[in-house]
N, C-alpha and C positions, 0 to 999 in steps of 0.2 A: 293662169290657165284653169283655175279652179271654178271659177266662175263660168267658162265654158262647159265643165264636164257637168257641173248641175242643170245647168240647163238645157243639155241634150238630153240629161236623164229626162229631163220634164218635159221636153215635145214628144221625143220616141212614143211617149204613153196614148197618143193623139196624131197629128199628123206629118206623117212620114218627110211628106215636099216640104211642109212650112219647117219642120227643125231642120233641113239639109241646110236652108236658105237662111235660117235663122243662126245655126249655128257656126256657118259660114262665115257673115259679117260678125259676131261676136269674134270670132278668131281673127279676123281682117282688125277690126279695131283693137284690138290685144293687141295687135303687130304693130299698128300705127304707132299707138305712145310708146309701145319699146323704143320703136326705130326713133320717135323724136328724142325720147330718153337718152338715147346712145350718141346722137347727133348732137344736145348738150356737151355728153361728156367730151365727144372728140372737141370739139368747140374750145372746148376749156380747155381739157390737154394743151391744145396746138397755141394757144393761150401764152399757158405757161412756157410752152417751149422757145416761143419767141421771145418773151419777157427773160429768160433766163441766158437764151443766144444774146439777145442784146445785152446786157449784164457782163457775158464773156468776151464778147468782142468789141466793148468800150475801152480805148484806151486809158492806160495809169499813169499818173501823174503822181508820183509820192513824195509830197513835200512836209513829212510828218520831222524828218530828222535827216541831215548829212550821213548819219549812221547807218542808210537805208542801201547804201551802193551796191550795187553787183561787183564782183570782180569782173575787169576787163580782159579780152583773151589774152594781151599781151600778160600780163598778173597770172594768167592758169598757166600760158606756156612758162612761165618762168618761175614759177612753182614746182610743174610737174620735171624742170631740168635742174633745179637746187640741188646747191651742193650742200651733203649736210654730216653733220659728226654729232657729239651732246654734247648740248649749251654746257647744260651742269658742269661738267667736267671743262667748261670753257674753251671746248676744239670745235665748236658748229664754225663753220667759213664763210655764210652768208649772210649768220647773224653780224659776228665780228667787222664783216661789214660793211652792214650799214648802220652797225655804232660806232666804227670809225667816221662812216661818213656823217653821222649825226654832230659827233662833238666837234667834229671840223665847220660844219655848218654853224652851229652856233657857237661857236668858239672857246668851245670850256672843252675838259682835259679827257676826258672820259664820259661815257656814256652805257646807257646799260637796255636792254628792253623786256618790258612785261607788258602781260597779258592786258591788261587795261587803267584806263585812266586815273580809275579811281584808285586803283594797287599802286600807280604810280606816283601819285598825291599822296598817300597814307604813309609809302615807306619816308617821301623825301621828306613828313612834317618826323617821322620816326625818329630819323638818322637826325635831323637839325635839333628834340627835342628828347634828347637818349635816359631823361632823367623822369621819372614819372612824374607827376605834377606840374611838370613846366606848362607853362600857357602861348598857346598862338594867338595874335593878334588877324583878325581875318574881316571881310565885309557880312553885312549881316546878312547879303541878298545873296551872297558867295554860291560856286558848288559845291567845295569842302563844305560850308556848313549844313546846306539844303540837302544835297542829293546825295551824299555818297555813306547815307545808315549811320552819321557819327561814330563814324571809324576809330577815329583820332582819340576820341574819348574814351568807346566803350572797348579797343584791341588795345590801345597805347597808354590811356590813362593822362593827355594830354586835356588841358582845359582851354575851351576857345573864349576868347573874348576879343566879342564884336563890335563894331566900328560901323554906323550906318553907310551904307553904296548911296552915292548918287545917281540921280538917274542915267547919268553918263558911265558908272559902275566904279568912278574912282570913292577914296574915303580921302575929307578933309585929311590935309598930313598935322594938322595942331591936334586933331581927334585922336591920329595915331598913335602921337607923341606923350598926347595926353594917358592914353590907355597902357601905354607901359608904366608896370609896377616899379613902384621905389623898391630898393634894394634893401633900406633899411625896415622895408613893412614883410621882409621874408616870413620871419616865426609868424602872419598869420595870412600871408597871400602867395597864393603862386609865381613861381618866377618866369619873366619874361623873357623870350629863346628864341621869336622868329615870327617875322609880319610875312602875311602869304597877299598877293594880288592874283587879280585873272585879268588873263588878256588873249582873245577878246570876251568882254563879260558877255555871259549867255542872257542872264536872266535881265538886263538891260536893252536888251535887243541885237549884241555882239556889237555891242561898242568898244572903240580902242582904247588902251592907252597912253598917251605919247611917251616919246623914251626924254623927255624931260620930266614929265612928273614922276615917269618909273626911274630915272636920277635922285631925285629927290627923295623918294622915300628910301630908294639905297642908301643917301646919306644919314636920313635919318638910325637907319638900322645900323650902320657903322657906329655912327655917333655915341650909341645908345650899345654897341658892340653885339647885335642882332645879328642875325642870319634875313634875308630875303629869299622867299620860295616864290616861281610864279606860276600859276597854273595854265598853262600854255596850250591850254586844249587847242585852240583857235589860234592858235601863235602867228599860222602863216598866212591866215587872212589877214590881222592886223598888221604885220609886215607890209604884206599887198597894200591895204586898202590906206596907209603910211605913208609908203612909199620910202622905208626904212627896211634895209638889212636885219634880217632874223638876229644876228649875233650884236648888233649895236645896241637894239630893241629889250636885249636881256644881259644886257653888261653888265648892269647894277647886282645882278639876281646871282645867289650864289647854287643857286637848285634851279630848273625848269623841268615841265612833263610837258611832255608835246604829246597828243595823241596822233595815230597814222589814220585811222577808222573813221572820221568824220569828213575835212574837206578833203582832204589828198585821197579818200577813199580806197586804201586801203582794206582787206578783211577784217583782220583781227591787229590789236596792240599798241603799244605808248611807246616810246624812250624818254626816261628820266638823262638829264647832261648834268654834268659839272664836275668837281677836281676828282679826280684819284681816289683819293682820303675818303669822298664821300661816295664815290661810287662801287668802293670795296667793302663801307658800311653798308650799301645798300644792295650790292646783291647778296648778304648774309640774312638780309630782313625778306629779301626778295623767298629765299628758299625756307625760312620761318611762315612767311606768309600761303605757302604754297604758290609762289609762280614759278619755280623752277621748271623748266620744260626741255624737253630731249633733243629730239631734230627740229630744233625751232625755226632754222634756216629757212624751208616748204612756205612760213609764214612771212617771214624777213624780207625774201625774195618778192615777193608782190609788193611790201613796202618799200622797196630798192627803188620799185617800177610807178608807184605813184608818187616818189620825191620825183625822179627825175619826169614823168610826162604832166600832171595834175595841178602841180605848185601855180603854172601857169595859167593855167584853165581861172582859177580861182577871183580873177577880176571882170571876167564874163557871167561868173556868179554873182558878182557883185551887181554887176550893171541889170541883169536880169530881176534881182532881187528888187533892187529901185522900179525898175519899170514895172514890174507886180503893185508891189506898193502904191506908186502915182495911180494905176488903174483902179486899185479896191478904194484907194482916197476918194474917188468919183463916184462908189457908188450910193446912195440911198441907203441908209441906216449903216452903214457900217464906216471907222476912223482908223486911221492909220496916220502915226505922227511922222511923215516922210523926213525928216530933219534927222532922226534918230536912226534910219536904217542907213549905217555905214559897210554892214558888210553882207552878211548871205542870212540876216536873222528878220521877221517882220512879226511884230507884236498886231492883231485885229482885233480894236475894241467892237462892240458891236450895240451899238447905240441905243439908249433908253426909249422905250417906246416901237421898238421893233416885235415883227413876228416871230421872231425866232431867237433861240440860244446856242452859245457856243457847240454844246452836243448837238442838237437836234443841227444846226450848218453842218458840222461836220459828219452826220449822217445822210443828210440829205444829199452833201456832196462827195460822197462815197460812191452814190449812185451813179454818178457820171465817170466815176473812177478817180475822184481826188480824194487826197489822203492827208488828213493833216490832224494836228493834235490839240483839243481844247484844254485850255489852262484855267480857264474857271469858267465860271457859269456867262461869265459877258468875252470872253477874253482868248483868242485862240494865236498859238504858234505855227508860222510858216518858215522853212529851213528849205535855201536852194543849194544844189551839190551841181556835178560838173555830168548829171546822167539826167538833166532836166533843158528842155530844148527851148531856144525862143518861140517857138511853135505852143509849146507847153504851155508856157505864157498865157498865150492869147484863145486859147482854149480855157485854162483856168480861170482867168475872167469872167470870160463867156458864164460859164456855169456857174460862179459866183453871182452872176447877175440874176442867173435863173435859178437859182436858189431862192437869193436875200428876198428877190423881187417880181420873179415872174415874167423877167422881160429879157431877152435874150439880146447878147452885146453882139454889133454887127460883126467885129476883129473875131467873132469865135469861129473855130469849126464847125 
């Protein structure tokens, strides 16, 4: 408006009519580019606000991890109606059981529950390896060795020695056998105390492994007068996807961790199984380690409720998981080894010469509300749980499509 008031000062000096008229349209056009200005910005505004409603009201698809569940209501109602005392003092009632029901399921003597997986792994290599120095024999592709911060070594004082995984996640058993120390090389090598397996292996893509080669290496570890731990994360998929009874599946094993939190979706926590002997060592490491917990029942209870409704669910994962995989196999720039997806896990390479990398997919498909986790720069992880729909599915595709390629798969929404 500045520019108006000088210039009235400067007609007023002259003629009366010409600055009424003059200073008239100056203010007329002052108003115009406001008003376009303002018309911009709403423009924009409404812009944004669509761009962001959209954003909101995209449905999610989180296939970053099994870890991702909600509890179901039936899991809150039977939380919010737990009956509970303190674990520590060993009177909670709904912990009790569903570690009765645990060690009954897999058929060893006793059973115990913590907070998580990796507690539950740490204590059972503890309790098998009670001597500081002793050594585990383990996979090199393991989740004891990779993921869980070198517990083993750097809480326990335990030395791992690794055994290459096949791409299947098993370890030759001459490899095993070969890696156990002689006894008369003690004065200058660690003593051997305990071969640990995963079943199903993650970083393999949750492959199984049959309870004859997990025979085998039990005998091995007999032989050889070992312990066998197995890390059971995935335990009741490779049962499923089997077609083997949980308790057969880990006969051999003198320790298992099952986690409750991934497929059975569960909230929170593990149960370690096996005899008395070791279950009484290990809930002493449990309350060293800090899992002791009070009214743990509140959590117990939702894992009562995804043993008994979820177990089942777990071959619909399965098949869902394959039918993702065959779809992403079709599309342009990206590989998937469909042979290798035996249960809810899908490894995407994502092929040389493409537009795109694992972060920059996994951003782009965020946008549409998929959720998933890149593992290297070519290489991302897909995890189906029992809260992702055949619907999901074919939706996820879709958007993969319009990501990798810009072309939109007709099966999408």
């Amino acid at each position: 408006m500045q520019f108006s008031i000088k210039f009235l000062e400067y007609v007023c000096t002259t003629d009366k009519v010409a600055s009424i008229i003059l200073v008239s349209l100056a203010i007329l056009l002052e108003y115009l580019v406001w008003y376009q200005l303002q018309m911009v910005r709403i423009h924009t505004f409404a812009f944004r606000l669509v761009f962001v409603a959209e954003k909101m009201v995209a449905r999610m698809v989180d296939l970053r991890s099994d870890t991702v569940t909600k509890p179901t209501e039936a899991m809150r109602a039977a939380m919010a109606s737990a009956e509970v005392d303190d674990d520590v003092l060993g009177r909670d009632p709904s912990c009790f059981l569903l570690e009765s029901e645990m060690a009954k399921i897999f058929g060893k003597e006793g059973a115990i529950f913590v907070p998580s997986g990796t507690m539950g792994n740490l204590i059972s290599v503890l309790v098998h390896c009670d001597i500081r120095g002793s050594e585990v024999i383990l996979g090199d592709n393991s989740h004891i060795h990779i993921y869980e911060n070198g517990g083993i070594a750097t809480i326990g004082g335990v030395h791992p020695r690794t055994v290459k995984n096949n791409e299947d996640g098993t370890m030759d058993i001459d490899l095993i056998e070969a890696a156990i120390r002689d006894p008369k090389g003690e004065l200058v090598y660690p003593t051997t105390r305990l071969i640990c397996l995963e079943n199903t292996h993650g970083n393999s893509g949750g492959r199984c492994l049959s309870v004859e080669y997990t025979d085998r290496v039990g005998e091995v570890a007999k032989k050889h007068g070992l312990k066998l731990h197995i890390d059971g994360a995935r335990i009741f998929n490779a049962s499923v996807a089997l077609g083997v009874p949980v308790d057969r599946l880990v006969q051999a094993a003198d320790s298992v961790s099952v986690c409750l939190s991934k497929g059975l979706g569960a909230p929170v926590g593990s149960v370690i199984v096996g005899s008395n002997s070791f279950i009484t060592k290990a809930r002493r490491l449990r309350k060293t380690l800090g899992g002791g917990m009070r009214q743990v029942g509140i959590l117990c209870a939702a894992a009562l409720v995804a043993l008994q409704e979820n177990v089942g669910k777990l071959e619909s994962d399965h098949n869902k998981a394959k039918l993702l995989a065959d779809g992403l196999n079709e599309i342009k720039g990206l590989r998937v080894d469909t042979s290798s997806v035996e249960t809810n896990i899908i490894y995407v390479e994502i092929e040389e010469g493409s537009r795109t990398t694992a972060a920059k997919l996994c951003k782009d498909l965020e946008d549409y509300g998929i959720l998933l986790m890149p593992m290297s720069l070519s290489r991302l992880r897909i995890v189906f749980h029992h809260q992702i729909s055949a619907s999901d599915v074919q939706y996820a595709l879709s958007c993969f499509e319009q990501a990798v390629n810009g072309v939109r798969n007709e099966n999408g929404n």
